[in-house]
C-alpha positions as CSV (number, residue, x, y, z in Angstrom):
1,X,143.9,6.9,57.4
2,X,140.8,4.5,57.3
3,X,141.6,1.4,54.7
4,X,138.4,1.6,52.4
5,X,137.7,-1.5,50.5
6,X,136.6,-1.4,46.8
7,X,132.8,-2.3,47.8
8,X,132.7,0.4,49.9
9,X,133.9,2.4,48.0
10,X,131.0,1.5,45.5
11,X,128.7,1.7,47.8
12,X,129.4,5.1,49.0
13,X,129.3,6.3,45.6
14,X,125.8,4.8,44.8
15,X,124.8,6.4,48.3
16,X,126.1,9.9,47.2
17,X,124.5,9.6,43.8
18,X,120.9,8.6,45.1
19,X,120.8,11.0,48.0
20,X,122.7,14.3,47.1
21,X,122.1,16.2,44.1
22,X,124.6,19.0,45.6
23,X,127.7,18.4,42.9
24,X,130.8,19.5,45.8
25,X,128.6,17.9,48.2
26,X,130.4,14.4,50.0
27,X,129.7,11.6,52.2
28,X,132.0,12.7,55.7
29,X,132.9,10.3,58.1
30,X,131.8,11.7,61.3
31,X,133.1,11.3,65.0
32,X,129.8,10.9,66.8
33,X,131.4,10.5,70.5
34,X,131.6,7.7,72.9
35,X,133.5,5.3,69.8
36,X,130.4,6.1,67.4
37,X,130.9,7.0,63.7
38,X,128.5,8.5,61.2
39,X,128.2,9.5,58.0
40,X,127.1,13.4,57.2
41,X,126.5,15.2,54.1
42,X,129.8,18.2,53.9
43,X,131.6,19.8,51.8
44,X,135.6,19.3,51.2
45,X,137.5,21.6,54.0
46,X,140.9,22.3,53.8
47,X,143.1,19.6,55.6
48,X,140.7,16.8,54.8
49,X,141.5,13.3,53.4
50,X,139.6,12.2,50.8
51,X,138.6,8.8,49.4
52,X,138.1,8.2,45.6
53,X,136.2,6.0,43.3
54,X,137.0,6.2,39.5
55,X,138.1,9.6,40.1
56,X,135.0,10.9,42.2
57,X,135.8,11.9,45.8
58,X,132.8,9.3,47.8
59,X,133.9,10.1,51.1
60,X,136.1,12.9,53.1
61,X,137.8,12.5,56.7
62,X,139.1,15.4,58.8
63,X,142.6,15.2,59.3
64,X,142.6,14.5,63.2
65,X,139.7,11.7,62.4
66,X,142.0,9.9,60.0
67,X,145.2,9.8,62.1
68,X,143.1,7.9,64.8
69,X,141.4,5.5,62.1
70,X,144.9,3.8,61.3
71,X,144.1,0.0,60.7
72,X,140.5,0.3,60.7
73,X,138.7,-0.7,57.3
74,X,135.7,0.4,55.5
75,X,134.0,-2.7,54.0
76,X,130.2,-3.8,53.4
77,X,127.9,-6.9,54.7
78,X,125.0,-8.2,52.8
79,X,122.6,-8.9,55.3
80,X,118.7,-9.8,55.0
81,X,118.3,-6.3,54.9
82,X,120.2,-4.9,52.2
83,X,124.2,-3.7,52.0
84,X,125.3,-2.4,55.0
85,X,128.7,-0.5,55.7
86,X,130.7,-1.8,58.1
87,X,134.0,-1.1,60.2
88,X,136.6,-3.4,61.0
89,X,139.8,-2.9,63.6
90,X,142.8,-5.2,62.9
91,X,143.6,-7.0,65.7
């Protein structure tokens, strides 16, 4: 499963906050193809993980997604332009 650091965490809980008014609506981790993540608005399916912040679940991974995101991590940049979400792969 994908290591999500605290500042992600809080940052994917201000993003579901501001831009989904849906309350089972989450933040899902999407495999776009060709290496390429996303985020998508979804509801929680059966067999997905789920990351929590102060109880909330911020974001949800299908199962076969989260097996393959062992040792990647979750974390945030501040750039010029604002927070951004970033993914790391230990080496």
């Amino acid at each position: 499963m994908i290591r999500v650091t605290e500042r992600a965490r809080q940052e994917l809980k201000r993003i579901l906050s501001e831009k989904v008014d849906w309350p089972e609506a989450r933040l899902r981790l999407l495999d776009r193809g060709q290496g390429k993540l996303g985020l998508g608005i979804d509801i929680e399916l059966p067999g997905d993980r789920a990351v929590k912040y102060k109880g909330t679940k911020v974001l949800i991974v299908e199962a076969g997604l989260a097996s393959n995101l062992k040792g990647v991590t979750l974390d945030v940049d501040d750039t010029a332009e604002g927070i951004e979400l970033v993914l790391s792969e230990k080496s």
